[in-house]
N, C-alpha and C positions, 0 to 999 in steps of 0.2 A: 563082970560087966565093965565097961569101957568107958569111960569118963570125957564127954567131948570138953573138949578145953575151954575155959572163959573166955570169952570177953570183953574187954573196957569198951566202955563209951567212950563213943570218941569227944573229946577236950573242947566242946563249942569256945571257951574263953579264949586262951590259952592259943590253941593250935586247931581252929576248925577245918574241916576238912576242903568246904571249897576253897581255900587259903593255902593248904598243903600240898596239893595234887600237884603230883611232877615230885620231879629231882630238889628243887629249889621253893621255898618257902615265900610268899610271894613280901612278907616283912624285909626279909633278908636282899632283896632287890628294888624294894623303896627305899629303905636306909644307908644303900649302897650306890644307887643312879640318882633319885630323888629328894633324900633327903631335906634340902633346902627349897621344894617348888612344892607347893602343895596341891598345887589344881595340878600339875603332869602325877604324883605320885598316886592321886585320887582316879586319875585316869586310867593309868596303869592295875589300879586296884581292881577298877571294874569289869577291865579285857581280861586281866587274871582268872578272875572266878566267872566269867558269863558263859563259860558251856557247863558249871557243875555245880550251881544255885537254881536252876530250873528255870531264870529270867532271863534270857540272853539278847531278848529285842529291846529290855527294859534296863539290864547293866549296860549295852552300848550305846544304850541312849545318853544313859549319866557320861558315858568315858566322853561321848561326843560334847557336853555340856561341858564337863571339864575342859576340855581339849580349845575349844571356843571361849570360856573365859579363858585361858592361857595364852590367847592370842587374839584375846583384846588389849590384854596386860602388856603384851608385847607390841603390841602396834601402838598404845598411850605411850610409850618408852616410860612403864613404873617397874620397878624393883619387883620381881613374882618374890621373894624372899620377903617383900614387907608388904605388899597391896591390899587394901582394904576395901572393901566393895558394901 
């Protein structure tokens, strides 16, 4: 008899999987474009995973929200690296 292969669960903490999908890890391109803006990286987080979390009208809602603080912050002329809201 044939033994189907296991399985792991996929790593919720770690590496979940609306995070993973694709070539590129969506960490690996906030810490690399983002780094220092947290409302654009938060943005980017949400366009990331909105086709593979099941909310897609409700992550671009968030990205839009980030996206709109980010430039209010830029039209105050404050520092996105230090703004506090």
């Amino acid at each position: 008899m044939k033994k189907e292969p296991q399985t792991n669960p996929p790593d919720l903490v770690n590496h979940p999987p609306h995070y993973t999908n694709g070539a590129i890890e969506a960490i690996e391109v906030i810490m690399d474009q983002f780094h220092d803006d947290y409302s654009l990286a938060a943005a980017y987080k949400y366009i990331h995973r909105c086709r593979h979390k099941g909310k897609l009208v409700q992550d671009l809602k968030k990205a839009i929200w980030y996206l709109n603080l980010r430039i209010d912050i830029e039209e105050q002329g404050l520092d996105a690296t230090t703004a506090h809201w």
